[in-house]
N, CA, C and O of each residue as an XYZ file, in Angstrom:
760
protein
N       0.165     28.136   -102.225
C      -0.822     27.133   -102.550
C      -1.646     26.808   -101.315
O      -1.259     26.438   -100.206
N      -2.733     27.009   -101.717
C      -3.904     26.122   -100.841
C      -4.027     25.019   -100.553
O      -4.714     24.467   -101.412
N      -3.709     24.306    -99.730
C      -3.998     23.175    -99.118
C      -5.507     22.830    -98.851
O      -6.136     23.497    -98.029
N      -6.087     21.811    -99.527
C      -7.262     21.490    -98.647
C      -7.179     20.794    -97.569
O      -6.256     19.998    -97.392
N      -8.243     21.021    -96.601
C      -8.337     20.721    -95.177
C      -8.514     19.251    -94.994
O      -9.405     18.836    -95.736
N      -8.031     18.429    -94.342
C      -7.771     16.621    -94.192
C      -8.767     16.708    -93.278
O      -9.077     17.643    -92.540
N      -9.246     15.599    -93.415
C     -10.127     15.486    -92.294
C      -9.959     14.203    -91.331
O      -9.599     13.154    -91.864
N     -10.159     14.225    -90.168
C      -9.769     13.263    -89.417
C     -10.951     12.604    -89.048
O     -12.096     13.044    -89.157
N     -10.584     11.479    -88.589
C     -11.819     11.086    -88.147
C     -11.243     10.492    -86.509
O     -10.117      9.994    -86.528
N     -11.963     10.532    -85.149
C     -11.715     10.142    -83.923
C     -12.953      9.353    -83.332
O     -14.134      9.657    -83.502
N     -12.582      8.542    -82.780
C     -13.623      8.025    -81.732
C     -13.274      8.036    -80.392
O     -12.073      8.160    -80.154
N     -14.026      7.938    -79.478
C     -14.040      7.699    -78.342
C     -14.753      7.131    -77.467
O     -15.867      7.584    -77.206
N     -14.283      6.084    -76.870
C     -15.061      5.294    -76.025
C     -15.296      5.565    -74.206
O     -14.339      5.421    -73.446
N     -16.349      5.866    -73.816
C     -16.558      6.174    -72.362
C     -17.011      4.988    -71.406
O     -17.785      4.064    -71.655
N     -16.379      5.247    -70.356
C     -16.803      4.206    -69.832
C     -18.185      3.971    -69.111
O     -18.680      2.864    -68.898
N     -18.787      5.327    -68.730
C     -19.489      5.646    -68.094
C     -20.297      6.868    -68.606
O     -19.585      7.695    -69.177
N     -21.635      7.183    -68.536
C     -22.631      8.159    -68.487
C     -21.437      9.730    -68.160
O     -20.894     10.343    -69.080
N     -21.303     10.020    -66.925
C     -20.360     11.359    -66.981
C     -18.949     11.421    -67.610
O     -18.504     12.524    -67.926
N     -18.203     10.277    -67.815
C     -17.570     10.561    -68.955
C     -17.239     10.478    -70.474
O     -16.268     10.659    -71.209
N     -19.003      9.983    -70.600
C     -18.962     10.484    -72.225
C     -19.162     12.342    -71.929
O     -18.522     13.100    -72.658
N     -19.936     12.833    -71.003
C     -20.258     14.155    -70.603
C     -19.456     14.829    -70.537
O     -19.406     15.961    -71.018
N     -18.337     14.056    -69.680
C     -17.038     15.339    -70.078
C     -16.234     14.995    -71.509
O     -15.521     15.892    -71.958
N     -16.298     14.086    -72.034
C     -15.475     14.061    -73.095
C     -16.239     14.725    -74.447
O     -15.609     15.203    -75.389
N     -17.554     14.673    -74.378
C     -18.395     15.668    -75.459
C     -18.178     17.044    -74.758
O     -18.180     17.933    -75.610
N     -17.953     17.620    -73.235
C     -17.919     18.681    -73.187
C     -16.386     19.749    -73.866
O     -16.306     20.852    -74.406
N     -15.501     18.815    -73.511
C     -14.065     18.661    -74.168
C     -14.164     19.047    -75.783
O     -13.704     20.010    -76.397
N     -14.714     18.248    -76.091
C     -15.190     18.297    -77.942
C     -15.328     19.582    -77.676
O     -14.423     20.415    -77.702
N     -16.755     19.814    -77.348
C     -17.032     21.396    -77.505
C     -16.157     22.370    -77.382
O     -16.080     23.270    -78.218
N     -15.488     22.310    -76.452
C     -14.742     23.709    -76.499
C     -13.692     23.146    -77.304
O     -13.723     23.870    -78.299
N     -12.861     22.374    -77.469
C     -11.869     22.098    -79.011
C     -12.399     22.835    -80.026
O     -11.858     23.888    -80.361
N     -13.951     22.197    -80.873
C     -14.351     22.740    -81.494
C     -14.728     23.997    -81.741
O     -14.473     24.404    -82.874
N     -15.340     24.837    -80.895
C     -15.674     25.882    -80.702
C     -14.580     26.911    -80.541
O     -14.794     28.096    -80.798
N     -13.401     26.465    -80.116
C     -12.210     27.277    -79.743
C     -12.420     28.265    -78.551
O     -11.615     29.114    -78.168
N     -13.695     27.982    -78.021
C     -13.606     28.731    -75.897
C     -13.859     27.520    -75.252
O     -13.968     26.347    -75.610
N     -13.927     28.180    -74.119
C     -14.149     27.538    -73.434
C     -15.383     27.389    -72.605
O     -15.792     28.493    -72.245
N     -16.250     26.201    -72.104
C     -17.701     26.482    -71.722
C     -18.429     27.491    -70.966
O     -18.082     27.592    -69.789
N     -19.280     28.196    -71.334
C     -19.991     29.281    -70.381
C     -19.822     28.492    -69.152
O     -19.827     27.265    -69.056
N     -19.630     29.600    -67.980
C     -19.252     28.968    -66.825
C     -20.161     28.671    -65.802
O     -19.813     28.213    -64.714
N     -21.779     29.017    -66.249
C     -22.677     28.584    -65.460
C     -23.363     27.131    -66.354
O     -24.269     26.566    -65.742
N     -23.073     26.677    -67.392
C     -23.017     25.868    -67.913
C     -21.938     24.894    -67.527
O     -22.153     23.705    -67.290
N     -21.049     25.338    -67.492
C     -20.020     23.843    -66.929
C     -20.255     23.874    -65.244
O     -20.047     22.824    -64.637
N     -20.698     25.104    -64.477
C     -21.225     24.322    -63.234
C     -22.464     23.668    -63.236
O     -22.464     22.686    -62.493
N     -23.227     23.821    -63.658
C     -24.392     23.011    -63.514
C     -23.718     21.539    -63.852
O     -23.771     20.692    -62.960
N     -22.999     21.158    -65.280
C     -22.316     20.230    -65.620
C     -22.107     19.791    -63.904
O     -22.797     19.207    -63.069
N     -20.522     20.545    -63.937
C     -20.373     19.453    -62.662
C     -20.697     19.231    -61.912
O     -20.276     18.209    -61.370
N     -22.106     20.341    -61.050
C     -22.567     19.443    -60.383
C     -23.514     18.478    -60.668
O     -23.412     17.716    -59.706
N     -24.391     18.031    -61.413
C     -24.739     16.565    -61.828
C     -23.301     15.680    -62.061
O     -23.552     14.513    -62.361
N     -22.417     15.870    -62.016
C     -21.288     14.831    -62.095
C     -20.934     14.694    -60.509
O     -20.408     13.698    -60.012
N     -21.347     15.971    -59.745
C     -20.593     15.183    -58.374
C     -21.954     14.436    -57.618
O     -21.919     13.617    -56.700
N     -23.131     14.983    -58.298
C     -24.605     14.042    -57.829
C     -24.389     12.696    -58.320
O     -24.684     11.706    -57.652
N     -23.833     12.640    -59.581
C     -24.104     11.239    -59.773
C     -23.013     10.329    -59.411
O     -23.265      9.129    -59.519
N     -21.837     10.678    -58.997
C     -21.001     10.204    -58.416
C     -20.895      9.887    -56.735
O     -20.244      9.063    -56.092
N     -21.613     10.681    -56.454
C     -21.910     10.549    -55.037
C     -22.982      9.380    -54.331
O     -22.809      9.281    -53.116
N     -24.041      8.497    -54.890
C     -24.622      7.601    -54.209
C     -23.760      6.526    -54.405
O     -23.566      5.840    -53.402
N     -23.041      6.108    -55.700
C     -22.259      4.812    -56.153
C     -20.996      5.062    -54.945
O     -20.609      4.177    -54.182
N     -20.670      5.943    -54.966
C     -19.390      6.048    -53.752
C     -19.842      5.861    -52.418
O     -19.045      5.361    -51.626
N     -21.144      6.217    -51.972
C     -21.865      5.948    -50.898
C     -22.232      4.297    -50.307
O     -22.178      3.842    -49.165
N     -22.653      3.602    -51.729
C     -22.899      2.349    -51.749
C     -21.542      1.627    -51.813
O     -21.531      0.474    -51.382
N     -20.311      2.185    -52.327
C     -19.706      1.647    -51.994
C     -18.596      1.518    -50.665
O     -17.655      0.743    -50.493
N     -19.121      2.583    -49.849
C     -18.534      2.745    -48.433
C     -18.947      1.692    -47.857
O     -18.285      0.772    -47.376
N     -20.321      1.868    -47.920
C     -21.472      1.193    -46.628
C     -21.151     -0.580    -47.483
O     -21.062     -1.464    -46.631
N     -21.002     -1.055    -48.859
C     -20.731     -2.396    -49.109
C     -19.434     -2.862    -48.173
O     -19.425     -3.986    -47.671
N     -18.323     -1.909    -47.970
C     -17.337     -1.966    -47.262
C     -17.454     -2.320    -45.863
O     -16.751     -3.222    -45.407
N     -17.905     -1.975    -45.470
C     -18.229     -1.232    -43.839
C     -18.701     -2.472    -43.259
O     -18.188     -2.955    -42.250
N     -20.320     -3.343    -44.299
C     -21.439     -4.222    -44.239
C     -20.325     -5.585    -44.135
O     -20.513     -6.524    -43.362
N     -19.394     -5.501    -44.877
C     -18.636     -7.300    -45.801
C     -17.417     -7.182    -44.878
O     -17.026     -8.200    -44.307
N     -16.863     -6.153    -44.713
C     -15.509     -6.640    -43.533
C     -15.290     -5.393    -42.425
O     -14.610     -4.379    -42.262
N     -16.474     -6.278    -41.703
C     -17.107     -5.073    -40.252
C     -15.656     -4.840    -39.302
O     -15.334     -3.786    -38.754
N     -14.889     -6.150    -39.282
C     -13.639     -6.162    -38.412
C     -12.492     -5.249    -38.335
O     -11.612     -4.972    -37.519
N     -12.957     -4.794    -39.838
C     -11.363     -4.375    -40.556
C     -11.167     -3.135    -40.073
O     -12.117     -2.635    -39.471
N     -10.148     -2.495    -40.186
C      -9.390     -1.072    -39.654
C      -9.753     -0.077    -40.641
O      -9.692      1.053    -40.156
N     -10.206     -0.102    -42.185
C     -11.276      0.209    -42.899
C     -12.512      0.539    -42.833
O     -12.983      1.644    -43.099
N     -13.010     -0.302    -42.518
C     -14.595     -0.202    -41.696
C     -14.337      0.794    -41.042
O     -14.775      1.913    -41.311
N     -13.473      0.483    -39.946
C     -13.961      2.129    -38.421
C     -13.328      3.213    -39.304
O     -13.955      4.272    -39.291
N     -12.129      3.183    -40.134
C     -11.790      4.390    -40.958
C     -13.067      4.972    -41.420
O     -13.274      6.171    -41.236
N     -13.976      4.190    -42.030
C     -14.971      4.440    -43.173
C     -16.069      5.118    -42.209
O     -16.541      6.215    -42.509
N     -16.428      4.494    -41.142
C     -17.640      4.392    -40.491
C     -17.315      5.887    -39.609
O     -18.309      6.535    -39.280
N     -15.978      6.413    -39.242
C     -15.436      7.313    -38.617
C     -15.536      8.567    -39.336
O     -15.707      9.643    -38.763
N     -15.368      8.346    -41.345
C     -15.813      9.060    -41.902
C     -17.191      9.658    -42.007
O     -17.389     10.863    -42.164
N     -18.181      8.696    -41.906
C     -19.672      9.157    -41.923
C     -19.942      9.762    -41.079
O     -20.820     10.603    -41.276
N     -19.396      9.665    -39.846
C     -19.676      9.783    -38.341
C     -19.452     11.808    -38.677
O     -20.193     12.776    -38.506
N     -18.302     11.659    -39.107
C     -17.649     13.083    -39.299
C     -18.740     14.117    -40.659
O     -18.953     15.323    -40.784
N     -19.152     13.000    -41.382
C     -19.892     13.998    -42.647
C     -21.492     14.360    -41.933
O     -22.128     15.390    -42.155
N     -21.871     13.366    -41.147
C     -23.080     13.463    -40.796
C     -22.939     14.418    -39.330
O     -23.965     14.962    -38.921
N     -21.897     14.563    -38.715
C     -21.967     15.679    -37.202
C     -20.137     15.570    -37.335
O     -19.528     14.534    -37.067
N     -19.496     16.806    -37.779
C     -18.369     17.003    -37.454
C     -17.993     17.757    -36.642
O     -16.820     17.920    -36.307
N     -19.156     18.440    -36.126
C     -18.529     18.909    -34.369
C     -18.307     18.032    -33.241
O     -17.501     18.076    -32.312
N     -19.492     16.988    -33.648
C     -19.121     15.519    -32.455
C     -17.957     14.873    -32.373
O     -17.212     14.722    -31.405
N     -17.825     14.328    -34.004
C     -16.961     13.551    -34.330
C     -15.997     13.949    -34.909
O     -16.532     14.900    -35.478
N     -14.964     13.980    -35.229
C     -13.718     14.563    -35.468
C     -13.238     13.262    -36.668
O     -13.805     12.181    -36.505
N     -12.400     13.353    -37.631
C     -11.631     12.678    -38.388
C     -10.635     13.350    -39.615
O     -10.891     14.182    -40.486
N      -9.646     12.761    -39.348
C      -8.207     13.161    -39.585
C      -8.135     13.062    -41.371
O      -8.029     11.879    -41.694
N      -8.154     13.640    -42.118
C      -7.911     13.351    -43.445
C      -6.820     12.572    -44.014
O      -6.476     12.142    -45.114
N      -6.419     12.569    -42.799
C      -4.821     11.717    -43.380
C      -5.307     10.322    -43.592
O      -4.984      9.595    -44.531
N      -6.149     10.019    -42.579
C      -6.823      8.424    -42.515
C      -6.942      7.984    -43.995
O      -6.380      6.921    -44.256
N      -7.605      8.645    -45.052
C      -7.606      8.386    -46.226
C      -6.166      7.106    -46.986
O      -6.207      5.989    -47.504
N      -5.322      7.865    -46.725
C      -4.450      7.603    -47.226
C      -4.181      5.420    -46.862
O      -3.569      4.573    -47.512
N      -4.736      5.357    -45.974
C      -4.087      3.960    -45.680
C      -5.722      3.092    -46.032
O      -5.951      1.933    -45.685
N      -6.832      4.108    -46.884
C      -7.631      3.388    -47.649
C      -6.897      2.458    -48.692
O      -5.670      2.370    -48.747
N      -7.744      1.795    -49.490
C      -7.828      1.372    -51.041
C      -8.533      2.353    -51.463
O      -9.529      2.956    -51.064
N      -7.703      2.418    -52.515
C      -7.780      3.896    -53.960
C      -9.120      3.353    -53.918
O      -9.366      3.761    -52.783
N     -10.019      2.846    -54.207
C     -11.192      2.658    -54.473
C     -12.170      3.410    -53.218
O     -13.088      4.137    -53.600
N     -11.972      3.236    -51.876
C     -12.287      3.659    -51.082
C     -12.167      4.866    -50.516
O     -13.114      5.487    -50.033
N     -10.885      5.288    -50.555
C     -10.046      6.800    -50.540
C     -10.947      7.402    -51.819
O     -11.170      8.596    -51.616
N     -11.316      7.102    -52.615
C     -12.061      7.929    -53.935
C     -13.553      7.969    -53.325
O     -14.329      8.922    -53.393
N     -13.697      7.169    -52.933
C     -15.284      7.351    -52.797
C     -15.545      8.068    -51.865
O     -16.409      8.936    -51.988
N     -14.761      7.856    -50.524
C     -14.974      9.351    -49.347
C     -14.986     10.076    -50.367
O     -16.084     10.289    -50.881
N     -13.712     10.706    -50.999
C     -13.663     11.850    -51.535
C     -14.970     12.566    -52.817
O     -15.104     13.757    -53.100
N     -15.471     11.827    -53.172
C     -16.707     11.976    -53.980
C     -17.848     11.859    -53.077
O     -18.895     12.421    -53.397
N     -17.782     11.274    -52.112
C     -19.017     11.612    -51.313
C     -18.780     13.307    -50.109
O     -19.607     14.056    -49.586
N     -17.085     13.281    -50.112
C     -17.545     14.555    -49.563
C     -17.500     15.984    -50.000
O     -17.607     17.008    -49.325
N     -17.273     15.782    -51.593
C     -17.377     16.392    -52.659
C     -19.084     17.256    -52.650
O     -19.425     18.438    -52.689
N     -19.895     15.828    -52.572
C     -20.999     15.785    -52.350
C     -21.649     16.750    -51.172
O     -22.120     17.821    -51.554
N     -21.675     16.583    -50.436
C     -21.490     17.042    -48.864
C     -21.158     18.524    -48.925
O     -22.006     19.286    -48.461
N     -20.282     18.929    -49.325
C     -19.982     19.563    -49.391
C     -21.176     21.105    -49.886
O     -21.195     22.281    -49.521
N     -21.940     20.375    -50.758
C     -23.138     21.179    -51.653
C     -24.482     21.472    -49.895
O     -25.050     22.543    -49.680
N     -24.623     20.196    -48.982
C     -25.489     20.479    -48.311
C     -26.763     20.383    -48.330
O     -27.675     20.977    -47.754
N     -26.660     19.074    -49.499
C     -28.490     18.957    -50.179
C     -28.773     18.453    -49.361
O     -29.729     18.829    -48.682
N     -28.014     17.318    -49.061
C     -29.003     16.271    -47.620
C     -28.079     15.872    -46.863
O     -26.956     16.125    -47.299
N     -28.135     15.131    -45.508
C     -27.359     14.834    -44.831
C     -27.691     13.284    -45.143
O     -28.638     12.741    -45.711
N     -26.105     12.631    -44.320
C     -25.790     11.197    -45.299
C     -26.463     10.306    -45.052
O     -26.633      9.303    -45.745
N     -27.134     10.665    -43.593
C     -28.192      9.595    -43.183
C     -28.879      9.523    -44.110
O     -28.606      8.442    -44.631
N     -29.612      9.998    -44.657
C     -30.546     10.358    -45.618
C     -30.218      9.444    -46.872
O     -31.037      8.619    -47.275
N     -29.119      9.610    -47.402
C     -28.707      8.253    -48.534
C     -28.186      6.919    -47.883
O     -28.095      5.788    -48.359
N     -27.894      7.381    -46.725
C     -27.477      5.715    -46.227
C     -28.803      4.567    -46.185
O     -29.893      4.809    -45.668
N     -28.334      2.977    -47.013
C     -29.840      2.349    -47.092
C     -30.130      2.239    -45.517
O     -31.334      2.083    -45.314
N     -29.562      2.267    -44.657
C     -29.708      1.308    -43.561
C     -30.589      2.975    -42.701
O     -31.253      2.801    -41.680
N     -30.448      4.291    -43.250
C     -30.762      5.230    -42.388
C     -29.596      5.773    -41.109
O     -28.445      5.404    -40.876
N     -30.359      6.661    -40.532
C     -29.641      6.722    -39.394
C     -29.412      5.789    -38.306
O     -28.604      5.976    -37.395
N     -30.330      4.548    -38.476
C     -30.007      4.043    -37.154
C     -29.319      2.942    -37.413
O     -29.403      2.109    -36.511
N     -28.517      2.568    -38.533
C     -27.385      1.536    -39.299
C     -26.216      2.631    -38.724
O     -25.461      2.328    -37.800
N     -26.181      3.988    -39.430
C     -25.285      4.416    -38.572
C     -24.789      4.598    -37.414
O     -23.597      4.521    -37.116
N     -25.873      4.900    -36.572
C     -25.692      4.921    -35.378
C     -25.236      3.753    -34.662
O     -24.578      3.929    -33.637
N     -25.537      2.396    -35.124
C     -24.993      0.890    -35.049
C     -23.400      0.761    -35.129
O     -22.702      0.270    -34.242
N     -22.892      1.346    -36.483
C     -21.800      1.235    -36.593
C     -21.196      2.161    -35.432
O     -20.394      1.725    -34.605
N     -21.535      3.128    -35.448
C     -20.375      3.938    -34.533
C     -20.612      3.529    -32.836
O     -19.976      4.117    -31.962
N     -21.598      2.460    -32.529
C     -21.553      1.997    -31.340
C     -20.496      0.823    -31.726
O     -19.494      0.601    -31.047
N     -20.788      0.210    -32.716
C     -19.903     -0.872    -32.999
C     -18.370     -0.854    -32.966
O     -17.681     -1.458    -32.144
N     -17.973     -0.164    -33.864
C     -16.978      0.420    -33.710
C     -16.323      1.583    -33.348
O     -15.516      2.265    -33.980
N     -16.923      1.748    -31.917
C     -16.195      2.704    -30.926
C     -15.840      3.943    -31.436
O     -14.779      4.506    -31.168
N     -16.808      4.434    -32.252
C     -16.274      6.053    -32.686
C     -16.407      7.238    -31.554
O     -17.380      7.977    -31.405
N     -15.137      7.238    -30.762
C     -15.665      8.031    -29.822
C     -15.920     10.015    -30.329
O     -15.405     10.744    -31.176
N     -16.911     10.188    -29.325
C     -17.148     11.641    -29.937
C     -15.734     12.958    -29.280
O     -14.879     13.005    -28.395
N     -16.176     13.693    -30.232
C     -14.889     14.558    -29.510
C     -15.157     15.411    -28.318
O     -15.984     16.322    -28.349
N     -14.451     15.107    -27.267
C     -14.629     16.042    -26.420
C     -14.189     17.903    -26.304
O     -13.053     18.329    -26.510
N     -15.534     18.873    -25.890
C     -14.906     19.667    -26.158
C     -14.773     20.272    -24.676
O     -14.851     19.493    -23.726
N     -14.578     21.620    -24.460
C     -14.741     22.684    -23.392
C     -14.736     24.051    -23.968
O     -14.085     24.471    -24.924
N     -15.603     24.676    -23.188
C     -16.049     26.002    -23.627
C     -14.816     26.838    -22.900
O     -14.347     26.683    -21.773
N     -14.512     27.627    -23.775
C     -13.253     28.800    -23.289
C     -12.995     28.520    -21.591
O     -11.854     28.252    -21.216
N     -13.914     28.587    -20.786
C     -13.689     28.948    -19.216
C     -13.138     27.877    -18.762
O     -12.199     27.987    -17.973
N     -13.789     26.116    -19.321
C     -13.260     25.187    -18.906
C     -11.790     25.273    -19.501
O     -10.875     24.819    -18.814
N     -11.511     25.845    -20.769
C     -10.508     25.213    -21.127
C      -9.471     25.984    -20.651
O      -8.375     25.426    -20.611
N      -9.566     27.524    -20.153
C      -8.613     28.251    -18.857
C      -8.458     27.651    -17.782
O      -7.337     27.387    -17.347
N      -9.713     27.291    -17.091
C      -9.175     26.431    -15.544
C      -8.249     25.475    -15.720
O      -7.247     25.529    -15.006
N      -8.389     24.320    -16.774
C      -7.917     23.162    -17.193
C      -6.475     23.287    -17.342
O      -5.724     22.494    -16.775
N      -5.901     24.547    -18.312
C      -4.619     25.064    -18.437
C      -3.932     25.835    -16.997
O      -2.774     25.904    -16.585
N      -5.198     26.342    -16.488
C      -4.234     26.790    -14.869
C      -4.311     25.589    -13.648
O      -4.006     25.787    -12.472
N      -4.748     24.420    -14.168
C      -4.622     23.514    -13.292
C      -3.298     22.813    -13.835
O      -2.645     22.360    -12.895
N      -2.640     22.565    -15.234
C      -1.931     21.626    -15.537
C      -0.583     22.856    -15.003
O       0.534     22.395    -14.767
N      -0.802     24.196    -14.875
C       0.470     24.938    -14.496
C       0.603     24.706    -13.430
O       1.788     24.464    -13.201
N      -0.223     24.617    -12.280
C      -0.207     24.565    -11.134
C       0.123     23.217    -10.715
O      -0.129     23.199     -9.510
N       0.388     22.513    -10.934
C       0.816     21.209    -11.215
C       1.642     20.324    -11.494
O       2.183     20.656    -12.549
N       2.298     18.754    -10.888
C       3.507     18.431    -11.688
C       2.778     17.315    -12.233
O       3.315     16.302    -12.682
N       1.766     17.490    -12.192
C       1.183     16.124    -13.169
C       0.920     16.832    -14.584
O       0.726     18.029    -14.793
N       0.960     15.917    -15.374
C       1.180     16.112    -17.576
C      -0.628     15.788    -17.343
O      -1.372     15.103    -16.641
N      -0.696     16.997    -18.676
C      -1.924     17.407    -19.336
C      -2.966     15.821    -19.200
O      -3.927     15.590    -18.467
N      -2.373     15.064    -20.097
C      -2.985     13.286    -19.954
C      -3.183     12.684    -18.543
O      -4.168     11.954    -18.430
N      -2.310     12.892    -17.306
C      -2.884     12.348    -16.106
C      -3.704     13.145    -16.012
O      -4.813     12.612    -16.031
N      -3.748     14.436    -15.893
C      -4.456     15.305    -15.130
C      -6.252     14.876    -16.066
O      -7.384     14.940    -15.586
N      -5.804     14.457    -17.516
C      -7.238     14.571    -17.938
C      -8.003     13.348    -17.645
O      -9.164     13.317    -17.239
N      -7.046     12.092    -17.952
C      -7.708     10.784    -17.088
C      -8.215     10.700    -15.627
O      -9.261     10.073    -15.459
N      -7.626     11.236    -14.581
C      -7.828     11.546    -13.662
C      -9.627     12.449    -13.509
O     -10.365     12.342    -12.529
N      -9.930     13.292    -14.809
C     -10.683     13.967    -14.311
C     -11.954     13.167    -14.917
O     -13.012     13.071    -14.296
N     -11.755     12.653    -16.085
C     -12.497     11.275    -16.820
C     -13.339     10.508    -16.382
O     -14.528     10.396    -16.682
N     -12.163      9.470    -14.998
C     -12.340      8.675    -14.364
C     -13.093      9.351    -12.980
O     -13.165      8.675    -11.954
N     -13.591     10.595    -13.032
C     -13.866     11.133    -12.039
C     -15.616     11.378    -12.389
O     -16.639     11.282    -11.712
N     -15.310     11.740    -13.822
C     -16.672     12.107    -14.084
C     -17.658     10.773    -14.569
O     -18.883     10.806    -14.688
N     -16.676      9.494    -14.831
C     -17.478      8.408    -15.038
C     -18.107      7.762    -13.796
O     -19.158      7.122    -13.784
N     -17.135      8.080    -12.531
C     -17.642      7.762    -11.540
C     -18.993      8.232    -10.804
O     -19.851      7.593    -10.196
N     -18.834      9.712    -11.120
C     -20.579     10.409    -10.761
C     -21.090     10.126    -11.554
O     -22.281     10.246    -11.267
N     -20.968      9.742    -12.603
C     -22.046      9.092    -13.660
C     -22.559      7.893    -13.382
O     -23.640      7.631    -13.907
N     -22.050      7.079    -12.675
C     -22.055      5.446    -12.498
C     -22.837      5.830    -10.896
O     -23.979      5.377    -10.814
N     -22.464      6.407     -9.970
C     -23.440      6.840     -8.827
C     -24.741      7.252     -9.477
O     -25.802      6.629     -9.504
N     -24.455      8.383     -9.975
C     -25.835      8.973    -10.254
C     -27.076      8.171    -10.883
O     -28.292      8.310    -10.757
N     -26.270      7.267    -11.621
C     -27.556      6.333    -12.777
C     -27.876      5.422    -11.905
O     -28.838      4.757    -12.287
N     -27.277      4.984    -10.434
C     -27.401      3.820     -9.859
C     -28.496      4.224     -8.821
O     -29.426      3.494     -8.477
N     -28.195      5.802     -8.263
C     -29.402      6.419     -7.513
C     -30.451      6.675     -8.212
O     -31.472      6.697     -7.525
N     -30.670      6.971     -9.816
C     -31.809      6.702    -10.581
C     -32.520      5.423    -10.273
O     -33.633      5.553     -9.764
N     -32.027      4.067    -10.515
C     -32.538      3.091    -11.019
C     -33.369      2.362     -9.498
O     -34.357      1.631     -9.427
N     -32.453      2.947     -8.386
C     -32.380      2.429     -6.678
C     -33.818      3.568     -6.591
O     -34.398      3.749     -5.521
């Protein structure tokens, strides 16, 4: 015996613009029984990581703007520092973790973003580059220091040759180079 076919009826409520998008894209392939052409579901996602990416942006920089003090802020501000020049600036992914899920999500959707290379973040930040550049004077984002191969051989045949540890030997050389710096700008100005 033939059974006729029941029909169901479903709704679904989205909370948001991209996820009614994925939940009609979902439909589709249920219905259809494949799954979406695959230059069709990228285009999909990327308008989902575009449109996810300024609201996560706005909500860094609301962060950053409302509790400048916090250990958040320089997390956050340490992040931009890193999306906008990560050869300068250096930052640890682990940092994430001692975000708020709200915050930890939004790096991650903004560097989702980033990731594509449409624009750099100055560019969506309201304040521009020179809000950024504020913060990371503000909160002390120092840049990373590097050395090119030759320095970084001498450096290693100086710490062998040596009973002073890698850290004196590098403060030592620090405090050496801040000092010709502090002469030199003083014979500028004299």
């Amino acid at each position: 015996m033939n059974e006729p076919p029941q029909q169901i009826k479903l709704t679904f409520t989205a909370r948001n613009p991209i996820q009614a998008r994925e939940i009609e894209a979902a439909w589709r392939e249920i219905v259809a029984g494949r799954k979406l052409d695959r230059t069709e579901a990228l285009e999909h996602d990327l308008e989902q990581i575009q449109e996810r990416a300024r609201p996560a942006l706005r909500i860094i920089e609301t962060a950053i703007r409302e509790h400048p003090g916090t250990g958040q802020a320089r997390r956050l501000v340490q992040f931009l520092a890193a999306i906008y020049n990560g050869y300068d600036y250096a930052f640890d992914l682990t940092e994430l973790r001692v975000l708020d899920t709200e915050l930890a999500n939004a790096c991650l959707d903004y560097l989702n973003y980033d990731r594509l290379a449409k624009a750099e973040v100055h560019r969506h930040l309201s304040g521009g580059d020179r809000e950024l550049w504020q913060w990371i004077r503000y909160h002390r984002v120092p840049p990373r220091l590097s050395l090119n191969d030759e320095q970084a051989e001498a450096f290693a045949d100086l710490v062998a040759q040596s009973d002073r540890t890698p850290d004196e030997l590098l403060r030592e050389a620090m405090a050496d180079l801040l000092e010709k710096y502090a002469r030199k700008a003083s014979h500028t100005k004299g």
